[in-house]
N, CA, C and O atoms as a GROMACS GRO file, in nm:
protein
  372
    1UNK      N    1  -0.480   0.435  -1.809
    1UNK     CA    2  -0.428   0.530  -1.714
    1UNK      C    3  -0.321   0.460  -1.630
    1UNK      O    4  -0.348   0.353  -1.575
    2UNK      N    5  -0.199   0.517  -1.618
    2UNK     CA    6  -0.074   0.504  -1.523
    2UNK      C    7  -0.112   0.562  -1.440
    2UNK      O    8  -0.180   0.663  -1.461
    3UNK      N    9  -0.072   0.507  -1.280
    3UNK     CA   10  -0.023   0.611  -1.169
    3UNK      C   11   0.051   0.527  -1.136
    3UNK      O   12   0.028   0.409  -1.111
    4UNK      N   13   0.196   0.615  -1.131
    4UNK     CA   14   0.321   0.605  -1.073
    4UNK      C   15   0.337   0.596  -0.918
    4UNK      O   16   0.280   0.667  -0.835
    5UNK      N   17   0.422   0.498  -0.897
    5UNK     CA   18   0.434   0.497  -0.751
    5UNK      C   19   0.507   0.570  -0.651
    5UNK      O   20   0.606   0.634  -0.688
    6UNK      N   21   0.474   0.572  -0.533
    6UNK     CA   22   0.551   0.678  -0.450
    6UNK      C   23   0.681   0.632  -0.475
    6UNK      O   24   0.718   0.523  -0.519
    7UNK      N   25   0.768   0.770  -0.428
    7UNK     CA   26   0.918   0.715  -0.433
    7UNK      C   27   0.949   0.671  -0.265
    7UNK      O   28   0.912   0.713  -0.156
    8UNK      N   29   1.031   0.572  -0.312
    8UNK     CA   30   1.027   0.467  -0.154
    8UNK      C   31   1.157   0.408  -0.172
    8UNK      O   32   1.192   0.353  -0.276
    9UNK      N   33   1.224   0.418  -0.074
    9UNK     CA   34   1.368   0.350  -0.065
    9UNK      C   35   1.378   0.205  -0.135
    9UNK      O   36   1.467   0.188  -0.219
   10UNK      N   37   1.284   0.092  -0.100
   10UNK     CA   38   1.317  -0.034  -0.118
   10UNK      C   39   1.202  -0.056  -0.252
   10UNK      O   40   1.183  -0.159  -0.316
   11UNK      N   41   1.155   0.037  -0.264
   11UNK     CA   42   1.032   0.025  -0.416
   11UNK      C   43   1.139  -0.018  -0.533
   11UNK      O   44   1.259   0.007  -0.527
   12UNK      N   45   1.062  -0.098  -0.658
   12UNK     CA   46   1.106  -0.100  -0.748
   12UNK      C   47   1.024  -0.086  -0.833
   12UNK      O   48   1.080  -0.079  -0.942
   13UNK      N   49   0.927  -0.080  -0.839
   13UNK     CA   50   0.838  -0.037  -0.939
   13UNK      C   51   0.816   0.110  -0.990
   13UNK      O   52   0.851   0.207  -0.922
   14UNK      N   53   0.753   0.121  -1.118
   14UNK     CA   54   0.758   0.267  -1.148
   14UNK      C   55   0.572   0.298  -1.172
   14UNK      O   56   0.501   0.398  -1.168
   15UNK      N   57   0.551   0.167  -1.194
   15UNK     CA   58   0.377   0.239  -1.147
   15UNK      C   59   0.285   0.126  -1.110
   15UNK      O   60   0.313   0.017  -1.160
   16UNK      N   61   0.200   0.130  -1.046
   16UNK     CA   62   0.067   0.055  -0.959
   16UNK      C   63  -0.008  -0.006  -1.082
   16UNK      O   64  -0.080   0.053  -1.162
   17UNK      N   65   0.043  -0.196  -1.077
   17UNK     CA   66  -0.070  -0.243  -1.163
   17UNK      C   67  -0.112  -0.311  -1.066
   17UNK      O   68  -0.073  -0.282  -0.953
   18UNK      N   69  -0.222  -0.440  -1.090
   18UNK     CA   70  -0.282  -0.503  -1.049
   18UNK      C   71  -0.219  -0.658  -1.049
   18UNK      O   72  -0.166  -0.705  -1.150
   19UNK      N   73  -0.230  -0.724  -0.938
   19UNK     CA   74  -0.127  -0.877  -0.952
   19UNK      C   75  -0.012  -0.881  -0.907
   19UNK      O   76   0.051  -0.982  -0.878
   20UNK      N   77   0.052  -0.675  -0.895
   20UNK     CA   78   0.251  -0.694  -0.875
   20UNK      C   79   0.227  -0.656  -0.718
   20UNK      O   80   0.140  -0.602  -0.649
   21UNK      N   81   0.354  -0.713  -0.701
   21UNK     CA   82   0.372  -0.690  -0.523
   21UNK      C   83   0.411  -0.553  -0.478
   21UNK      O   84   0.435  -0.491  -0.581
   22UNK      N   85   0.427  -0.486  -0.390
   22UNK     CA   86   0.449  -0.382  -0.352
   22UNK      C   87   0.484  -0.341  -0.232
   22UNK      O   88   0.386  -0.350  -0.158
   23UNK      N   89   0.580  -0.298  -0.175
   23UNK     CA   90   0.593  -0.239  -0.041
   23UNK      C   91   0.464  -0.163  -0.040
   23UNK      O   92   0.405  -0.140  -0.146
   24UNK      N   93   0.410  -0.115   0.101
   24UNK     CA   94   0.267   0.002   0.110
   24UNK      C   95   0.358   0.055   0.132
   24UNK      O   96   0.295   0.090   0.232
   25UNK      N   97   0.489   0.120   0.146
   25UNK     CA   98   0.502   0.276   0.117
   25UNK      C   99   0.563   0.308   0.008
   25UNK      O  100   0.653   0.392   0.009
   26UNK      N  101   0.514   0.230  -0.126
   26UNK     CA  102   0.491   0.242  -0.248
   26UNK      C  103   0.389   0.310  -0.292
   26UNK      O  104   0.384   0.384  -0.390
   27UNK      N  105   0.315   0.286  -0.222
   27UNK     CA  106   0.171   0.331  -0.218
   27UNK      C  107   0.102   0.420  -0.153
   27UNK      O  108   0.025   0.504  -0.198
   28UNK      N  109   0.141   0.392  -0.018
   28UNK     CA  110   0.075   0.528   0.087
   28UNK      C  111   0.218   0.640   0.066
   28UNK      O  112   0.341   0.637   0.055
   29UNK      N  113   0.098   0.738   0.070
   29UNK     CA  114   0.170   0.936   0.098
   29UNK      C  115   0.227   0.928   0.189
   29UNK      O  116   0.326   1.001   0.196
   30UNK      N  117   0.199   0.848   0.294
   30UNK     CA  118   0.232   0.895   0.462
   30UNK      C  119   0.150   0.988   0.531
   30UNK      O  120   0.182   1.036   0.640
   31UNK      N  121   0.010   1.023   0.448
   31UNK     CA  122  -0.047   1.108   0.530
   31UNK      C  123  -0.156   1.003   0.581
   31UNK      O  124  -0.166   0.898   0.518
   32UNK      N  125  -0.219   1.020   0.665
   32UNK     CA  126  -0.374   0.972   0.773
   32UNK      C  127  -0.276   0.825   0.826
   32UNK      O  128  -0.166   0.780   0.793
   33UNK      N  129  -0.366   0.789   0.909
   33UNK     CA  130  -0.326   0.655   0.943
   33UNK      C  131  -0.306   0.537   0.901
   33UNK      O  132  -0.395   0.457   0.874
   34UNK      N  133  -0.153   0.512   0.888
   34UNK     CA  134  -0.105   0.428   0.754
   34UNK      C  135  -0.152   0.266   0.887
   34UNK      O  136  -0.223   0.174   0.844
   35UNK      N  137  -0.115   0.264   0.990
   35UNK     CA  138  -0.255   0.124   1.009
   35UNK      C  139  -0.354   0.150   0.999
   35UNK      O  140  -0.382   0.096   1.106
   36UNK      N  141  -0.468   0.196   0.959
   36UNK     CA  142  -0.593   0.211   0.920
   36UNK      C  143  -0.595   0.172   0.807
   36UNK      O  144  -0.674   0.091   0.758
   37UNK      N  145  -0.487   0.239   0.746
   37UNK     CA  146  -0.521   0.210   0.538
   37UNK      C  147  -0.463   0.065   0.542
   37UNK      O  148  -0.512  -0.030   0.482
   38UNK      N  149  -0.373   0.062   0.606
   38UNK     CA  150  -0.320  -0.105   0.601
   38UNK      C  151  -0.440  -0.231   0.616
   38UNK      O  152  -0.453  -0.333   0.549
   39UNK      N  153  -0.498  -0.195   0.697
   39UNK     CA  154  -0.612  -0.309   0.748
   39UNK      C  155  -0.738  -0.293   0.706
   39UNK      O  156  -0.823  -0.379   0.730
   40UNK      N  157  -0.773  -0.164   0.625
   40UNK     CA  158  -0.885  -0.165   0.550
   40UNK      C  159  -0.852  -0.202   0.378
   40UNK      O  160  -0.946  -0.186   0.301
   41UNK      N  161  -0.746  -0.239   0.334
   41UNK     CA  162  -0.693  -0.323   0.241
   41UNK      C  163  -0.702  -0.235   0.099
   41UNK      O  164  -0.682  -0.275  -0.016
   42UNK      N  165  -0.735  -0.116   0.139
   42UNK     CA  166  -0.694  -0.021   0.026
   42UNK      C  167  -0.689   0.134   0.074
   42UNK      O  168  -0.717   0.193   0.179
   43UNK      N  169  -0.635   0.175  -0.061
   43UNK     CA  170  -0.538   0.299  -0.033
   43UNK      C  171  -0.569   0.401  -0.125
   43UNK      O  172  -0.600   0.354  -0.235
   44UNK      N  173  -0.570   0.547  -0.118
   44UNK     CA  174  -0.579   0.638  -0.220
   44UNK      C  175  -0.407   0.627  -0.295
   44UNK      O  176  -0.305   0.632  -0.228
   45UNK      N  177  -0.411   0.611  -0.443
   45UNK     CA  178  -0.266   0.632  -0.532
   45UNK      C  179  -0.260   0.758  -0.628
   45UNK      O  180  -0.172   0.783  -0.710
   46UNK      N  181  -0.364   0.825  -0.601
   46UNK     CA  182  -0.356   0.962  -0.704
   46UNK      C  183  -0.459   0.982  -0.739
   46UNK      O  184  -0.547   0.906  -0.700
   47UNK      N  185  -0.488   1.076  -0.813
   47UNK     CA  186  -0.629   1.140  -0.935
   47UNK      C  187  -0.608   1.106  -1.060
   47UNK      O  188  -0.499   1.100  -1.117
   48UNK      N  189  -0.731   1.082  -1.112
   48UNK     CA  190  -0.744   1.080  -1.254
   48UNK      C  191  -0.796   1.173  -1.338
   48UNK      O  192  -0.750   1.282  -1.302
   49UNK      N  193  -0.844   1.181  -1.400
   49UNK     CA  194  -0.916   1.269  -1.500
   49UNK      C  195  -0.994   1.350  -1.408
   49UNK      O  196  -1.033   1.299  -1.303
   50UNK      N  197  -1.032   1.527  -1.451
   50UNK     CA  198  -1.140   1.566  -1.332
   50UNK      C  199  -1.127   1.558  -1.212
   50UNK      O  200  -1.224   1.590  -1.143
   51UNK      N  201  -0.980   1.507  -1.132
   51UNK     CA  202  -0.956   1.498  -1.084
   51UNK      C  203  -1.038   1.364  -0.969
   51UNK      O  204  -1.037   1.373  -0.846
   52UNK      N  205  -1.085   1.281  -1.026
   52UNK     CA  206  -1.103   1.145  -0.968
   52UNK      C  207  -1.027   1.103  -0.906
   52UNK      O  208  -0.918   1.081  -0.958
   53UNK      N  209  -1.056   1.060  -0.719
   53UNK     CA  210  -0.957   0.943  -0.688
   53UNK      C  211  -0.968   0.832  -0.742
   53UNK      O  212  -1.071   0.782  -0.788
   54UNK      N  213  -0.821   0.773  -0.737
   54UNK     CA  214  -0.774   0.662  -0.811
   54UNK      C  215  -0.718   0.591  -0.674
   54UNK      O  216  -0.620   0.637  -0.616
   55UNK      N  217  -0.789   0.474  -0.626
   55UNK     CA  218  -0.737   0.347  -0.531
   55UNK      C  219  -0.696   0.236  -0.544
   55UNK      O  220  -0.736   0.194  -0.653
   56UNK      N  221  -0.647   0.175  -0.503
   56UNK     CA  222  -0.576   0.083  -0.498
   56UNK      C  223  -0.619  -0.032  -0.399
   56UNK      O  224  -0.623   0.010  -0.283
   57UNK      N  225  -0.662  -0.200  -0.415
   57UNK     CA  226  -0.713  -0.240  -0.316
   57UNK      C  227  -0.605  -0.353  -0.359
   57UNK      O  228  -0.551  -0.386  -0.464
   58UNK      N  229  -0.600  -0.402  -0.200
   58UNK     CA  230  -0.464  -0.487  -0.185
   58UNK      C  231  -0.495  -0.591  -0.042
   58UNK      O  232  -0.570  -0.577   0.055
   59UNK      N  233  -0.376  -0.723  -0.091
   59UNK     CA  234  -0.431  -0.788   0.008
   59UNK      C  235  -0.247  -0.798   0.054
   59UNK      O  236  -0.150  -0.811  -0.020
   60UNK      N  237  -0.257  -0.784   0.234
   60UNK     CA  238  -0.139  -0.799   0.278
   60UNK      C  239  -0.104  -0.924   0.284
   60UNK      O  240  -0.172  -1.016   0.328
   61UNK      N  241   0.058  -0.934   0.216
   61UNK     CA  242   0.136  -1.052   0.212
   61UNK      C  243   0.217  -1.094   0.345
   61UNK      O  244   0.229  -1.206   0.395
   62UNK      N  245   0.275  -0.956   0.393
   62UNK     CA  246   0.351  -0.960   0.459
   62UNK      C  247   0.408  -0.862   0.575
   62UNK      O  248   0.494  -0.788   0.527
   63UNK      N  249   0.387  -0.842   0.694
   63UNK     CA  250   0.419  -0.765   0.788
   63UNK      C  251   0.550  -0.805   0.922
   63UNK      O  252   0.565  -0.909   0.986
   64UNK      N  253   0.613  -0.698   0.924
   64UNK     CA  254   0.722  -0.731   1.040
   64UNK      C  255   0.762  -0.862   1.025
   64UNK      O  256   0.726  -0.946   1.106
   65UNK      N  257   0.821  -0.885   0.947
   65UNK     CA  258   0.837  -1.041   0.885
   65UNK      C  259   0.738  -1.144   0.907
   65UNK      O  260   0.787  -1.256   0.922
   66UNK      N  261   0.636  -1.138   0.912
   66UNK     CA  262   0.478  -1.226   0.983
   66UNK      C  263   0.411  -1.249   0.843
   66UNK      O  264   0.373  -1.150   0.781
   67UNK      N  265   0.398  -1.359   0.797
   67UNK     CA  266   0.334  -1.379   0.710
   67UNK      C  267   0.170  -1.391   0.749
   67UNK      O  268   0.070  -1.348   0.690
   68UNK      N  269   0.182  -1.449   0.846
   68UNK     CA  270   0.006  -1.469   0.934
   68UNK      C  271  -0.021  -1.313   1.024
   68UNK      O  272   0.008  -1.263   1.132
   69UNK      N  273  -0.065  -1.292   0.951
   69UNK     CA  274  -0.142  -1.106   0.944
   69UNK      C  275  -0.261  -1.140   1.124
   69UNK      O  276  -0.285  -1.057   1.212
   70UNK      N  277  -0.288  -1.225   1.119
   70UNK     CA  278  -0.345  -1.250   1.232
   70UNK      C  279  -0.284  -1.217   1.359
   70UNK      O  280  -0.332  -1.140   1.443
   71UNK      N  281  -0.191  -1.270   1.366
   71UNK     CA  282  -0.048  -1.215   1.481
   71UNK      C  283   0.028  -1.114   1.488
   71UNK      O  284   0.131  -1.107   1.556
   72UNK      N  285  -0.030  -1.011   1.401
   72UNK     CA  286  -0.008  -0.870   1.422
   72UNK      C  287  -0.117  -0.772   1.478
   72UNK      O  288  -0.238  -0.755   1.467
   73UNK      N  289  -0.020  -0.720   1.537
   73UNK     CA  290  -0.136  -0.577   1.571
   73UNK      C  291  -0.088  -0.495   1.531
   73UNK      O  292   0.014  -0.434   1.563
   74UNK      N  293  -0.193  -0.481   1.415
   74UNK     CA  294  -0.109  -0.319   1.302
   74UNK      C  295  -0.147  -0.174   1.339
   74UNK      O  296  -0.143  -0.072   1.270
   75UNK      N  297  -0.186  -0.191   1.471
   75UNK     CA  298  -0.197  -0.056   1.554
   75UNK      C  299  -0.071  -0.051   1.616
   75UNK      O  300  -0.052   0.065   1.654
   76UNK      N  301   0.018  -0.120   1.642
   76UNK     CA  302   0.136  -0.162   1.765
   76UNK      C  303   0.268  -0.091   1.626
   76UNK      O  304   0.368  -0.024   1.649
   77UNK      N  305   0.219  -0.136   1.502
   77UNK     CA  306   0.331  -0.090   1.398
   77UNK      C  307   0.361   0.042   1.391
   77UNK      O  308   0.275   0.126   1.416
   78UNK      N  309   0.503   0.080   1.353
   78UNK     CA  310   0.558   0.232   1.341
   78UNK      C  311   0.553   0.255   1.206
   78UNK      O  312   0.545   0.164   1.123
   79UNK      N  313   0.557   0.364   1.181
   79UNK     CA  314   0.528   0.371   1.005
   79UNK      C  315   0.634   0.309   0.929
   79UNK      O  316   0.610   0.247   0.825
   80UNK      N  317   0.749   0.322   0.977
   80UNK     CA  318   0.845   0.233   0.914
   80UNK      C  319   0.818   0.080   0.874
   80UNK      O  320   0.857   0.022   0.773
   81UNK      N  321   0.745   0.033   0.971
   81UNK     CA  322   0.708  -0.122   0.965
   81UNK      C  323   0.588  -0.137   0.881
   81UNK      O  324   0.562  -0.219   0.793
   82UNK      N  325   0.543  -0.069   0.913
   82UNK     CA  326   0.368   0.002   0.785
   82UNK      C  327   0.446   0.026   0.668
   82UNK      O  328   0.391  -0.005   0.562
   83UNK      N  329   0.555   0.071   0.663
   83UNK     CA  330   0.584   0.110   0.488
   83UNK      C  331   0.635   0.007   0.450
   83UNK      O  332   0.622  -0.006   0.328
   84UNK      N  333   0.696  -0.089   0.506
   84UNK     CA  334   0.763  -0.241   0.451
   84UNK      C  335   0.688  -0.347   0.499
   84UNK      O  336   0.740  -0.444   0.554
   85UNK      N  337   0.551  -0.332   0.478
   85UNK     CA  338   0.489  -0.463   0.472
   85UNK      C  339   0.469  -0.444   0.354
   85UNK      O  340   0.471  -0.331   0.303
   86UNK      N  341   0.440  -0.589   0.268
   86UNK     CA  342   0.463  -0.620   0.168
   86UNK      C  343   0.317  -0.650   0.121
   86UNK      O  344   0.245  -0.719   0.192
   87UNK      N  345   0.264  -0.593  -0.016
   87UNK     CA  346   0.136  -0.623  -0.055
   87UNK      C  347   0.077  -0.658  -0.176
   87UNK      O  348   0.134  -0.597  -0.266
   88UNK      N  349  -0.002  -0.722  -0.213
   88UNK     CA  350  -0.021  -0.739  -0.367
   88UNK      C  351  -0.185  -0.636  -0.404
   88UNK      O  352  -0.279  -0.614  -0.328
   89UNK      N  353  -0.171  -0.603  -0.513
   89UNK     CA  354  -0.269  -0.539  -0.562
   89UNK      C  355  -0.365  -0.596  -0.652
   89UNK      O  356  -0.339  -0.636  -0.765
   90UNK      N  357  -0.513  -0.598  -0.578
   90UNK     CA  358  -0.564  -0.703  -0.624
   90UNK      C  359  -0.694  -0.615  -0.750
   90UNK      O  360  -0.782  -0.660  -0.824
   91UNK      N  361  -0.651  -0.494  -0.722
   91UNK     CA  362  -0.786  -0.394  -0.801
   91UNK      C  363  -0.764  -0.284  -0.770
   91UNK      O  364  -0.733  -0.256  -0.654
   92UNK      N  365  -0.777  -0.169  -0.895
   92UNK     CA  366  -0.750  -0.070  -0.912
   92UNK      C  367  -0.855   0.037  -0.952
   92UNK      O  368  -0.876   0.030  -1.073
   93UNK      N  369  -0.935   0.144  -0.883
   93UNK     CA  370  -1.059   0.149  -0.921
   93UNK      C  371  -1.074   0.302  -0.890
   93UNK      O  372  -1.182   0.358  -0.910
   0.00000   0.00000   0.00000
């Protein structure tokens, strides 16, 4: 099973594997609270069969240019800054 990624200005990918990096607004809709989904380290990416959600679990690389995720407060982020942190996908489930 493919699921294709959101369309996103700075995306280059055309679908969600496991291991590749990713902007999260590759990934997130933009709907619910994109710091919430950010810091709970996964994300809904579509349905599958029967209509199954299909998630995405990811570990953040990179925020507001901050590589140390510690020194952010990803409540303080605007969605813009939420959609260009940078993430790898560590499981797809």
């Amino acid at each position: 099973m493919k699921i294709e990624t959101r369309s996103y200005v700075l995306g280059v990918h055309k679908y969600v594997e496991v291991g590749k990096e990713y902007y999260f607004g590759e990934l997130w809709d933009g709907r619910n609270e994109g710091s919430e989904l950010l810091e709970s380290g996964s994300v809904w990416i579509g349905n599958a069969e029967y209509d199954m959600p299909v998630v995405a679990a990811f570990n953040i690389l990179e925020v507001a240019g901050e590589s140390d995720i510690s020194k952010i407060d990803l409540y303080a982020l605007d969605d813009c800054e939420i959609s260009e942190a940078k993430v790898v996908v560590t499981d797809i489930y």
